[in-house]
C-alpha positions as CSV (number, residue, x, y, z in Angstrom):
1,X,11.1,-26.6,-9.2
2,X,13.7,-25.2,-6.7
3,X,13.7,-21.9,-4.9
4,X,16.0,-19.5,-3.8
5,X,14.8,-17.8,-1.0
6,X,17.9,-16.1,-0.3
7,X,18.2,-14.5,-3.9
8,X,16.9,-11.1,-3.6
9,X,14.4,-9.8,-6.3
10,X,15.9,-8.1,-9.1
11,X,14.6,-4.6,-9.4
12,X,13.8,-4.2,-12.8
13,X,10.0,-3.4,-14.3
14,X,8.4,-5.5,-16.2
15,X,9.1,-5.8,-19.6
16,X,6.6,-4.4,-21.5
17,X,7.1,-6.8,-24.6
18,X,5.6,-9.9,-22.6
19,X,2.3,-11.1,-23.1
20,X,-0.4,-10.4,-20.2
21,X,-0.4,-14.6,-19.7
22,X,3.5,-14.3,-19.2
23,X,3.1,-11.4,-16.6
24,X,0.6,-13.8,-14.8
25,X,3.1,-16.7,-14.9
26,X,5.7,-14.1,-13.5
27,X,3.6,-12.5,-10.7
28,X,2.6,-16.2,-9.7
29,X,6.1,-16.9,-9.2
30,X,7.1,-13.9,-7.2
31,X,4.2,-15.0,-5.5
32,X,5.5,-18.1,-4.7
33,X,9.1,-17.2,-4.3
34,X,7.8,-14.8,-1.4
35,X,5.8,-17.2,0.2
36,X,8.5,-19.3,0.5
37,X,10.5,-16.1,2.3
38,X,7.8,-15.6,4.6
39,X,7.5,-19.2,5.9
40,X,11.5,-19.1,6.5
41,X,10.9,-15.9,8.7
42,X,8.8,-17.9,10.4
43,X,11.3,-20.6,11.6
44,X,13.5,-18.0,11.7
45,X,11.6,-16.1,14.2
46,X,10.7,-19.1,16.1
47,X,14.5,-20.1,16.6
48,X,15.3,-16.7,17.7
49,X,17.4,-15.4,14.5
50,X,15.4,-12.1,14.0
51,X,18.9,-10.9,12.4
52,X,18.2,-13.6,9.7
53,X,14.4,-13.2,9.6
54,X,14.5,-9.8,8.5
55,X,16.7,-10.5,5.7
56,X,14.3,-13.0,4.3
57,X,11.4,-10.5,5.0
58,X,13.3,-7.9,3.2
59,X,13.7,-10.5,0.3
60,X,9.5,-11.3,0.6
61,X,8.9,-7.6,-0.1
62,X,11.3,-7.9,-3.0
63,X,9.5,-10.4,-4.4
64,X,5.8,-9.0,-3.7
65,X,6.8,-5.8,-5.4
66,X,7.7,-7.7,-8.3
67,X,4.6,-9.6,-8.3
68,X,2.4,-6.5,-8.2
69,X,4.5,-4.9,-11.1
70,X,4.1,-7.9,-13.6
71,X,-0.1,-8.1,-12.6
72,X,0.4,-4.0,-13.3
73,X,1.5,-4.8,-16.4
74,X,-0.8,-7.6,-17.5
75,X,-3.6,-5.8,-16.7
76,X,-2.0,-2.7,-19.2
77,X,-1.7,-4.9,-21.8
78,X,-4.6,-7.2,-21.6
79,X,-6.9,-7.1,-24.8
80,X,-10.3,-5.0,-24.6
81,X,-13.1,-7.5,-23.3
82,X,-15.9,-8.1,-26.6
């Protein structure tokens, strides 16, 4: 599995027809997606290109918003507990 860091997230919610396992699946990989932005700020930082390490921290938030708006939306449409 590859990963775009420089893709930006795309702003749309959640779709509300997905099943609280897919919203997991999502938010894990906007997880994952910004992880992987916030380890290139890192090198960025550390070879002195803050220019280019706030554009991947930009791209991080992105991502985490989209990760809390999927578990949002999991935890909406998860079945009552028996």
């Amino acid at each position: 599995m590859t990963f775009d860091t420089k893709t930006p997230a795309t702003s749309t919610p959640a779709p509300a027809m997905l099943k609280p396992e897919q919203h997991h699946s999502k938010a894990a990989e906007h997880l994952e997606l910004a992880a992987k932005s916030h380890k290139e700020v890192a090198k960025l930082i550390g070879a002195n290109d803050h220019t280019g390490a706030q554009t991947h921290a930009k791209v991080a938030y992105e991502h985490m918003t989209q990760a809390q708006t999927h578990a949002e939306a999991a935890k909406k449409a998860m079945p009552a507990a028996k």
